[in-house]
C-alpha positions in Angstrom: -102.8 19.7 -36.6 -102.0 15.6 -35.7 -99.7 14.7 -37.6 -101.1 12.0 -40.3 -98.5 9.4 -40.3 -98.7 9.1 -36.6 -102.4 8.8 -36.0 -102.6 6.4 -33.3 -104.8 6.4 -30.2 -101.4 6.4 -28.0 -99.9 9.4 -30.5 -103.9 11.5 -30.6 -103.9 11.0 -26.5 -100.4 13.1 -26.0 -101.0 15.7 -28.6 -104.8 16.0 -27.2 -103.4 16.2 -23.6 -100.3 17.6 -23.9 -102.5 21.0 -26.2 -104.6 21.7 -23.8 -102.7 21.6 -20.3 -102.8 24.9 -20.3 -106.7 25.2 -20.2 -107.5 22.0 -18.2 -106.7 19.7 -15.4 -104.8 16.3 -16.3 -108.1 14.3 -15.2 -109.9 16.9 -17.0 -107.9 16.3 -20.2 -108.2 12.9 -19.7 -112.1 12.9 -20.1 -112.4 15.4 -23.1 -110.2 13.1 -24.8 -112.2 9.7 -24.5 -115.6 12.0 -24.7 -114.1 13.3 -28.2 -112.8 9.6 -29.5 -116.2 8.3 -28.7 -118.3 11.0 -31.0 -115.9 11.3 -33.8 -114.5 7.9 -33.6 -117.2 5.8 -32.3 -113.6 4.1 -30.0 -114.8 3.2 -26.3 -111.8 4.0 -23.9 -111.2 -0.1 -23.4 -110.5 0.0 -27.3 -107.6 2.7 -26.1 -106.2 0.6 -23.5 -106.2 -2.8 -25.5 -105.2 -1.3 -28.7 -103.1 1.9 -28.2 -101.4 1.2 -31.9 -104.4 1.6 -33.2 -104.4 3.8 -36.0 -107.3 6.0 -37.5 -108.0 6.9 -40.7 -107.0 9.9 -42.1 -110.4 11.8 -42.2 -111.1 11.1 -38.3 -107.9 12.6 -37.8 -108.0 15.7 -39.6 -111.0 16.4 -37.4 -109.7 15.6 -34.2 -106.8 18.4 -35.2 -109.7 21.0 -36.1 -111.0 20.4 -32.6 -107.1 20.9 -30.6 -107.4 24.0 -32.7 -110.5 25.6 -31.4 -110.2 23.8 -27.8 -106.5 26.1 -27.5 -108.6 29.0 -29.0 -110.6 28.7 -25.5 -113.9 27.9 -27.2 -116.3 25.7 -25.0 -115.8 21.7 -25.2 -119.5 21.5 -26.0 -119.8 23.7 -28.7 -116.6 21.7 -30.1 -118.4 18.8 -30.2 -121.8 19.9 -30.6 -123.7 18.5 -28.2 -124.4 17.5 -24.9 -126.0 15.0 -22.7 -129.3 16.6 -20.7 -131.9 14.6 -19.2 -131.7 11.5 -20.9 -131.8 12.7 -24.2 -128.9 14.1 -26.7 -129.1 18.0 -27.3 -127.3 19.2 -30.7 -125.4 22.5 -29.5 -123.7 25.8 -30.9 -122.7 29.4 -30.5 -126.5 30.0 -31.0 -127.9 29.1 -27.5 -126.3 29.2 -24.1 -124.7 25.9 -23.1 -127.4 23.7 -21.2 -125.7 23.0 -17.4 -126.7 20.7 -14.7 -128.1 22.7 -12.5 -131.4 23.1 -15.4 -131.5 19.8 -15.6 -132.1 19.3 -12.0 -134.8 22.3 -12.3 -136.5 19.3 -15.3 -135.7 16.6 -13.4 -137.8 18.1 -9.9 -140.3 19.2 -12.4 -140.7 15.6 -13.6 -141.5 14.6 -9.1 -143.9 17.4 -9.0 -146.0 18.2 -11.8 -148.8 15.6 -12.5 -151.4 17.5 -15.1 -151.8 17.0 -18.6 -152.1 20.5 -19.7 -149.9 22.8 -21.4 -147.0 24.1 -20.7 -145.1 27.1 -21.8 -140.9 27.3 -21.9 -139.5 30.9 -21.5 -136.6 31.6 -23.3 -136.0 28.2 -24.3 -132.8 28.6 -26.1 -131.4 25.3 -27.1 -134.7 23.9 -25.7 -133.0 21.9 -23.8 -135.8 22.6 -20.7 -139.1 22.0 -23.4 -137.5 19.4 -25.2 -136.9 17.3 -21.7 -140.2 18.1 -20.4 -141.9 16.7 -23.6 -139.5 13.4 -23.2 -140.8 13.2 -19.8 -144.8 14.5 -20.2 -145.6 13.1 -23.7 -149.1 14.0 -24.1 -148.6 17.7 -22.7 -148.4 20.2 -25.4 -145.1 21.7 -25.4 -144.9 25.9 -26.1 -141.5 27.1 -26.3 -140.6 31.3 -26.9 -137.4 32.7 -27.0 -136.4 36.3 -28.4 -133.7 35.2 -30.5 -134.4 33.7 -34.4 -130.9 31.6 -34.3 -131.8 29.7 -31.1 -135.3 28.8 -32.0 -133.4 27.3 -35.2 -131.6 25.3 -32.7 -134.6 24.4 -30.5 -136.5 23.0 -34.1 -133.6 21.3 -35.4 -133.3 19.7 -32.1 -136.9 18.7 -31.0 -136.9 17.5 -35.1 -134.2 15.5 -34.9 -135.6 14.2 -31.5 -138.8 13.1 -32.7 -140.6 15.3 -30.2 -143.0 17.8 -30.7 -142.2 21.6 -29.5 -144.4 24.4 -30.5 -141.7 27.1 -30.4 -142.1 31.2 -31.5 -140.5 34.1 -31.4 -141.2 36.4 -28.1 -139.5 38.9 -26.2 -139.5 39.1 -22.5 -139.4 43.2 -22.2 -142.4 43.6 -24.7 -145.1 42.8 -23.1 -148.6 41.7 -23.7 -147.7 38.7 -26.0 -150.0 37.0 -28.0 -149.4 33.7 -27.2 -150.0 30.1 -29.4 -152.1 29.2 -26.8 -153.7 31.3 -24.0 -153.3 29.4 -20.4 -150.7 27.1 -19.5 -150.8 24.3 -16.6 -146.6 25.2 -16.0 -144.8 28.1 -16.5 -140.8 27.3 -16.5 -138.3 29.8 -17.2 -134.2 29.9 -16.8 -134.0 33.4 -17.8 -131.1 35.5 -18.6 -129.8 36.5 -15.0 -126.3 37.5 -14.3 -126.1 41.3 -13.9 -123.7 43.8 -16.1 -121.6 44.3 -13.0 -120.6 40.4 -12.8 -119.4 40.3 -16.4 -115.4 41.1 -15.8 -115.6 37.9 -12.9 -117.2 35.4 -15.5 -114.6 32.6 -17.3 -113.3 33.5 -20.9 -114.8 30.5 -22.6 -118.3 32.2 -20.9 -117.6 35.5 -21.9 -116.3 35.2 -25.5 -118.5 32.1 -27.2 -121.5 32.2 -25.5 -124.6 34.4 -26.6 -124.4 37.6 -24.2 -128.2 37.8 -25.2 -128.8 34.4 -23.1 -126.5 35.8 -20.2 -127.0 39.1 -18.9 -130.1 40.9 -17.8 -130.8 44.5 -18.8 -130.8 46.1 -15.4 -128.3 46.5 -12.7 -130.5 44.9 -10.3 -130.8 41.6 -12.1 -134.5 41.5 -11.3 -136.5 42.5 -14.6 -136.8 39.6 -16.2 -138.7 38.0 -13.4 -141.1 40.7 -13.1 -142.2 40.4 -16.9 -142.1 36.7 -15.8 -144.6 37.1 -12.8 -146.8 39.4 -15.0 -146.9 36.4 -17.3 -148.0 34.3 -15.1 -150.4 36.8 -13.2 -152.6 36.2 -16.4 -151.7 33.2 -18.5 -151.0 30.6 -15.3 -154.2 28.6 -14.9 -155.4 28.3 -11.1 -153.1 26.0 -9.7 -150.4 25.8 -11.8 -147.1 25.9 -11.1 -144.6 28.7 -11.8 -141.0 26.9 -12.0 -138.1 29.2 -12.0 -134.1 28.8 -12.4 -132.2 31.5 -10.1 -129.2 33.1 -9.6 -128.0 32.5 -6.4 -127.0 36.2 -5.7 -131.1 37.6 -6.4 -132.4 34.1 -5.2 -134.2 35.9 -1.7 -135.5 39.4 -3.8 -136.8 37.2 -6.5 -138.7 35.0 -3.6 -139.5 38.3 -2.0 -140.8 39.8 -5.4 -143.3 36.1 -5.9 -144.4 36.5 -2.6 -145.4 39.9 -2.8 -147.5 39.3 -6.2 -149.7 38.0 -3.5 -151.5 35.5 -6.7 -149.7 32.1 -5.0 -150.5 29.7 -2.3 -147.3 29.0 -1.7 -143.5 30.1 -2.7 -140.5 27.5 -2.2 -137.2 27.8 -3.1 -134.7 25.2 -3.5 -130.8 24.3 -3.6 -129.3 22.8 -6.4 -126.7 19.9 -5.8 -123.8 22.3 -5.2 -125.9 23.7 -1.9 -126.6 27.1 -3.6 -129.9 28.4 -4.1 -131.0 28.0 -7.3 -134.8 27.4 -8.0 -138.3 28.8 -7.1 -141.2 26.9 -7.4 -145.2 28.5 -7.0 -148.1 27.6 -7.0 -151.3 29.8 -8.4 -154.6 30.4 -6.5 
């Protein structure tokens, strides 16, 4: 815990840095901490470099403490601070939903160049709803349909799209049971980031992966890593209108047996996949006949 009677910026930015060494780079250290004084503080890092002395009230500091404490415990900066940036808009986060990265929002944001209809859409295993909640900032007068199999995320994805402002029409689904009655029967774009790292990879992912974030939202059932894009594609077989798009998020590993699995559906005009900004392989785009 900080130490009350030394609560300066100067005196927060060596016990913030100096904690969590251990777990992250200097530079990386060095962001957390100004990302942390802004939410709790509302202090701008020019405030910290003009006024160092500066000292915060007790309340602010107690806070800052709790969040050392669980940073050192390993959990994930963004559940810590409960939120994170994603395309433009603000997305309240926790332990309930798998932590939104950038590689979905370049899936939203390649969305936003391609898809030009007003219909609906439908978000598969939404989560957070990070990937509905940015495609309703983006298409506002496209209904918004939003499943996920998990009662504690959709929580999330309300609260968030509520808090927002934006309309989401989210319900509960699960991927393996299939037929679904959907809220709506044909959908304009189908977009999923579904769950697609195999059991095999799960002793190579990071600790602050493996121990906070919802296994549910991770790992696929099969060794394969393959299933939950077949009960995608049979989703789409029958509730993708002729010519709509089918826009997928992929691991990098299944990237060319997911393209192969599309392809071989034989109900698409045309099968594209993509690289993401780190040069890996990471998104599949079709388009219905």
């Amino acid at each position: 815990m900080l130490s009350i009677a030394a609560c300066t910026l100067k005196h927060i930015f060596k016990e913030f840095t100096n904690s969590l060494k251990a777990l992250y780079t200097p530079e990386e250290c060095q962001i957390l901490f100004f990302e942390f004084l802004h939410v709790r503080a509302g202090i701008s890092k020019s405030v910290f470099y003009t006024q160092p002395d500066y000292a915060l009230n007790t309340q602010i500091c107690i806070i800052l403490g709790q969040d050392i404490k669980r940073l050192i415990a390993g959990e994930p900066f963004q559940y810590v601070l409960g939120l994170v940036e994603f395309c433009n808009v603000t997305i309240r986060i926790d332990s309930r939903a798998l932590i939104p990265r950038p590689e979905t929002e370049e899936l939203c944001f390649e969305i936003q160049k391609r898809f030009t209809s007003n219909g609906p859409i439908l978000d598969l295993c939404t989560g957070s709803g990070c990937i509905a909640i940015a495609l309703k900032h983006f298409f506002k007068l496209n209904d918004i349909y939003a499943g996920d199999c998990s009662d504690a995320a959709l929580n999330l994805c309300n609260e968030n799209a509520q808090r927002l402002g934006l309309s989401v029409n989210s319900f509960l689904f699960n991927l393996y049971e299939l037929p679904v009655s959907f809220p709506h029967s044909f959908f304009d774009l189908i977009v999923s980031n579904p769950p697609y790292i195999t059991p095999a990879e799960k002793s190579g992912l990071h600790a602050r992966v493996l121990n906070f974030e919802p296994h549910l939202a991770l790992f696929t059932p099969d060794p394969e890593g393959l299933e939950p894009y077949r009960q995608i594609l049979k989703i789409a077989e029958f509730h993708l209108n002729k010519n709509g798009i089918l826009a997928l998020e992929l691991h990098s590993q299944t990237a060319a047996a997911v393209f192969k699995l599309i392809q071989d559906s034989r109900i698409f005009t045309s099968t594209e996949l993509m690289h993401d900004l780190s040069g890996n392989i990471r998104f599949l785009f079709a388009h219905k006949i």
